[in-house]
N, C-alpha and C positions, 0 to 999 in steps of 0.2 A: 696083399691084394688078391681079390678071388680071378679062377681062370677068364668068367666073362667081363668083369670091369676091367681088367686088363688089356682085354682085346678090345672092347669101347674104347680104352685113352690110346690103345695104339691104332687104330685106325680113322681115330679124331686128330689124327698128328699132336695130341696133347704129350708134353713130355720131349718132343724130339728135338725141338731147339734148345739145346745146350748150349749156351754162350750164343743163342742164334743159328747153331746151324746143328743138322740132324747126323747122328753117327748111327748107320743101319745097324742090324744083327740079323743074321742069316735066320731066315725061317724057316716052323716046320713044314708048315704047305703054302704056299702062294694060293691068295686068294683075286682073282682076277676082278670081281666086284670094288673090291675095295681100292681101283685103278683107272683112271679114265681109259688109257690104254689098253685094258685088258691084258691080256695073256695072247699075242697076234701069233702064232701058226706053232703055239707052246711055247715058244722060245726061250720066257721067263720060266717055266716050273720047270723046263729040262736043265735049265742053266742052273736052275737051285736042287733039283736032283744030283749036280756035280758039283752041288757045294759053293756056285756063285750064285750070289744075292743084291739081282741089278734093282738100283731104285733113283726115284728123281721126283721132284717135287717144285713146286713153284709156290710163294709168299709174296702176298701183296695187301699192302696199307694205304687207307687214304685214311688223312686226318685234318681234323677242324680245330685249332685253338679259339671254344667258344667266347670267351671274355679272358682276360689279364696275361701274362704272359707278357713278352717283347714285343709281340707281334699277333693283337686280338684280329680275329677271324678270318687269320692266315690259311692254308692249306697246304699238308705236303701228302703226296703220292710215292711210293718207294715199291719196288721188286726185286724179292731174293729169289736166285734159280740154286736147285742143289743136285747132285747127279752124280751117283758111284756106284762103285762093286764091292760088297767084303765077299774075303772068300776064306770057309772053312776047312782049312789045311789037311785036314784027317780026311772029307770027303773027297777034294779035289785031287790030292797029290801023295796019300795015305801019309802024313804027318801028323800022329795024332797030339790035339791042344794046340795049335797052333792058328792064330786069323791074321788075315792080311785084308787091310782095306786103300784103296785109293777111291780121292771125294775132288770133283769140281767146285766151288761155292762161286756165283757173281753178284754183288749188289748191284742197282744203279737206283738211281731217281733224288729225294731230297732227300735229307735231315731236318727231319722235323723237330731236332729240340735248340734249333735255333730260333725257329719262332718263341716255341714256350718259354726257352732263356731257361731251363732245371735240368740241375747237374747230373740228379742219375741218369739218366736220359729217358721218354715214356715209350719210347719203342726199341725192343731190343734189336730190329733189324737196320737202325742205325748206322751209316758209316758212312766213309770216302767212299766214291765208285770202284768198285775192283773187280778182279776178274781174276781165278786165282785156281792152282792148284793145293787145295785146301788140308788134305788131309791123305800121309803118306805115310803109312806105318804097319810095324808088324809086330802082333804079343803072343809070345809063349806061355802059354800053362804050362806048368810041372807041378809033380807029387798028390794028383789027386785035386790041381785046381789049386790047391797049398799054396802054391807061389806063381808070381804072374810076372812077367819082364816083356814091358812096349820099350820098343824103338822107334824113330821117326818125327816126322812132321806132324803133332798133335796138338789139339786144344785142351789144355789143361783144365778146364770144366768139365769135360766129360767122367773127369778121375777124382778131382780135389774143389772142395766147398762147394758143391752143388747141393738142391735139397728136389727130393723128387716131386713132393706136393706142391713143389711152386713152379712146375712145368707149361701148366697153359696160362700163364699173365703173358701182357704183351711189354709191362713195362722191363726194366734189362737187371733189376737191383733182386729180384727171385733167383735170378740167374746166379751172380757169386755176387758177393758183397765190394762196395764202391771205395774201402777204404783198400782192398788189396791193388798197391800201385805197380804197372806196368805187368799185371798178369797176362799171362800168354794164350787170351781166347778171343772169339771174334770181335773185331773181325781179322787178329794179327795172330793166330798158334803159329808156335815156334819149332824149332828142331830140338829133340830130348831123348832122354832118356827117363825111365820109371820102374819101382817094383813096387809090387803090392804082393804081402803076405796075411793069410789069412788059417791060422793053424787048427783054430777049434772053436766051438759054442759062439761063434758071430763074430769073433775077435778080429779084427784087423788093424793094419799099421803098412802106411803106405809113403813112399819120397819120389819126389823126382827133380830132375834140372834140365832146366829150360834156357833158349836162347832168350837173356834180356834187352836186344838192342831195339826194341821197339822205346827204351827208355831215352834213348839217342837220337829218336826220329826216324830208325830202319820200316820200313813196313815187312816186317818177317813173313806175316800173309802171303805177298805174291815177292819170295823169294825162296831160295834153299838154306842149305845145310851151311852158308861160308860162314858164316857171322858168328856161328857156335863155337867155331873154334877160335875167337878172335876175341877177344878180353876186351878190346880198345872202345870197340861202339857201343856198349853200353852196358859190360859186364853179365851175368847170370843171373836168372828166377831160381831160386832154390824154395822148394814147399813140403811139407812132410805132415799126415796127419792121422789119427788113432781114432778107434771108436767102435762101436759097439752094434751090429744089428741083432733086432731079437722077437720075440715074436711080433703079429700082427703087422708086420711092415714096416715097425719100428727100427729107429736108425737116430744115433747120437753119434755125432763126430766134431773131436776136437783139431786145428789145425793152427801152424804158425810157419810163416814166411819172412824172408830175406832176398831183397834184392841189392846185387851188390857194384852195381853201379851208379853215378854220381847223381846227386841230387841237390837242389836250390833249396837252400833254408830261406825262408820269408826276413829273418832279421838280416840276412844277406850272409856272402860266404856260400858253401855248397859242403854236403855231407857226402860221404863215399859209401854209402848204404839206406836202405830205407827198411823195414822188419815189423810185422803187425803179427797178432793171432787173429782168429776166428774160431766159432763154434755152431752148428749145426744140428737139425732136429727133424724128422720127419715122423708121422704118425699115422699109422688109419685109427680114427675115432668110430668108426661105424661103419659094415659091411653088413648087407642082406645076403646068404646064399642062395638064395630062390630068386633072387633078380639081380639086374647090375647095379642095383642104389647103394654107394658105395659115398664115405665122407673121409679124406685126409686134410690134416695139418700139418704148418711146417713154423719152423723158424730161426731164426739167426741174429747173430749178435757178432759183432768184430769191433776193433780200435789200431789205432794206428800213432804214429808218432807225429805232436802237434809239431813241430817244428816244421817238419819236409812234407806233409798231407794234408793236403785242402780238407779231406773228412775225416774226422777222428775218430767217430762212433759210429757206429751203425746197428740200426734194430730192426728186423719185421717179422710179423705175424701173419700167415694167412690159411686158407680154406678153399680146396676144392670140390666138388660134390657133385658126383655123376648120378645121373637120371634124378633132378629136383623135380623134375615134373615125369608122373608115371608113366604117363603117354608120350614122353619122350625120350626110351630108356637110353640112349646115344649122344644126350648130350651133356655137355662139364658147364657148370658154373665154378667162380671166385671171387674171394673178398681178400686184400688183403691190404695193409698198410707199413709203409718203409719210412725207415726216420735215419736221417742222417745229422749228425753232430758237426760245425764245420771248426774249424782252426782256428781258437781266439790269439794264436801266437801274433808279436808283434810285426807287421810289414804281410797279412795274409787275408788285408784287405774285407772282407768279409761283414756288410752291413746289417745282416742276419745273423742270428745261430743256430736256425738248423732249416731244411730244407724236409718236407712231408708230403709222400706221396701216398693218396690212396685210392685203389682200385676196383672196380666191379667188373666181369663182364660174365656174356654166358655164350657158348658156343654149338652152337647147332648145325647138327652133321645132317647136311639137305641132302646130298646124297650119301652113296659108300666111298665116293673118291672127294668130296667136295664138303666143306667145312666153312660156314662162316660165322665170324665172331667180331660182335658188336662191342666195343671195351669204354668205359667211362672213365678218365682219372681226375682226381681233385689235386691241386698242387700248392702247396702253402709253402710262401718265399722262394719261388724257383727261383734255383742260381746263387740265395744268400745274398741276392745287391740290391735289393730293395723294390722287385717289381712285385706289380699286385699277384694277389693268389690267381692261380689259372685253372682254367676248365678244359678239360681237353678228351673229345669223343674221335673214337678209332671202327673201323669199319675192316676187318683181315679177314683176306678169302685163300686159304689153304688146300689145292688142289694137287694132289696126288697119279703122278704117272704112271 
């Protein structure tokens, strides 16, 4: 990606919800524009002069299920607050390679995909109400960046099956894919462990394990570290995944997961594991360097086991594309389409076979701190039980502190 489209989708908050919620990176300069708040008596660039990098943000959705769905011309309203420090080790405390972040995240308001009644769900800021100390951890670089070890309270989207180009959709299946069961990202990251190695020519190969008691019913979210060491509530996420970056911003990643606690097989009985692959793609198609018009693609594919997984398949393709319109070099559009396969096993109920979402939207950055993005999705067989195909228009105003 070129230096100005980059800073276009970073300052369009495109990209930053990962599983939902944004994990900073220290900058090189604090741009006080790009903040409602400004920069109030320096306080922010001296704080990033010593290596902390304070940031906060606010998300908010309204949405209208236009016709079909569970619940036609429903409305839900939702707001995420997000608010942290990463701090870089080398400048703050001369450790050099080393970041330390701690992250607030709160939802509250509805869930909207109870009206629409579809399973990936169309908005990823989706949840229970919570309120939470979201993100607690710390990763060492060693050997030239060569090798990376986090510790902590982490979202494993930030690290494993994410695709960059499907950073500004608002629905949640861009995000990681909906066959990987009881992964540990919003609005539940877990306590872990990680390394990522990365030795030469774009290679890498990365594992981690995760607390999986969110598969138990824990909310790991707004808990700590006990449950990790404790087998009983619902065993471990283990994920592990290889791939290739290479030029143009290209990026191929393969990955396969195990979770190894209990699960309900639909013919009845319970399995003591659940284990799926995936694979991943990211692309720029098209960059200007004399402007930000900038075009990437992404896509993915996963499966899972029909027995213990409501989805079995899953496919999307999509398309971002900064400054579509000239005279608006700031802002991202997207097209993309997600298919989900559901479980023809016997006892897994399912009066559909598969569930398709597809999406439009474009996002227009009205100011340097403010962001708003109008999203369309089309929904065929929300949910797989038989309700009509749904319409559903989203309205997200992304404001930056």
């Amino acid at each position: 990606m070129n230096p100005t489209a980059a800073a276009g989708l970073a300052a369009i908050g495109l990209g930053s919800l990962c599983g939902g919620v944004a994990q900073a990176r220290v900058a090189d300069d604090f741009d006080p524009r790009t903040h409602l708040l400004g920069d109030p008596g320096g306080l922010r660039s001296a704080a990033e002069d010593h290596g902390f990098a304070l940031d906060a943000n606010l998300t908010g959705d309204h949405s209208i299920v236009l016709n079909g769905g569970r619940a036609p011309r429903a409305t839900a309203t939702r707001y995420l607050a997000e608010a942290g420090v990463t701090v870089d080790t080398d400048t703050a405390f001369g450790l050099p390679g080393g970041t330390l972040r701690v992250a607030y995240v709160g939802f509250h308001g509805d869930s909207g995909n109870l009206d629409s009644g579809d399973f990936q769900t169309y908005s990823n800021i989706d949840a229970e109400p919570f309120d939470a100390l979201y993100s607690v951890w710390y990763r060492q670089r060693l050997f030239d960046e060569r090798l990376s070890i986090r510790v902590g309270k982490v979202d494993a989207n930030t690290d494993f099956a994410y695709v960059d180009n499907g950073g500004g959709f608002i629905h949640s299946s861009p995000g990681f894919s909906p066959t990987i069961q009881g992964f540990p990202s919003y609005p539940d990251p877990a306590t872990s462990m990680s390394v990522f190695l990365r030795p030469h020519g774009g290679f890498y190969l990365g594992a981690g394990v995760y607390d999986g008691a969110t598969q138990a019913g824990v909310r790991t979210g707004t808990r700590g570290p006990s449950t990790f060491f404790d087998d009983d509530p619902g065993g471990l996420f283990w994920i592990g995944e290889t791939g290739l970056e290479y030029a143009r911003d290209g990026r191929i990643g393969f990955g396969a997961w195990r979770h190894t606690g209990d699960f309900e097989r639909f013919a009845g009985g319970t399995a003591d594991h659940a284990d799926g692959v995936y694979a991943v793609w990211d692309q720029t198609v098209y960059a200007d360097s004399a402007s930000p018009r900038e075009a990437g693609v992404f896509a993915q594919y996963a499966l899972a086991d029909e027995a213990v997984s409501e989805a079995t398949h899953h496919a999307s393709l999509g398309v971002e594309i900064q400054s579509l319109l000239a005279d608006h070099p700031n802002d991202v559009s997207g097209l993309m389409a997600s298919y989900v396969a559901f479980s023809d096993a016997p006892g897994a109920g399912f009066r559909d076979d598969y569930e398709l979402a597809i999406e439009a939207f474009h996002a227009i950055r009205a100011t340097g701190w403010l962001t708003l993005k109008p999203d369309l999705q089309y929904i065929v067989h929300p949910g797989g039980t038989g309700l009509d195909d749904a319409t559903v228009a989203t309205l997200r105003a992304r404001i930056a502190l």
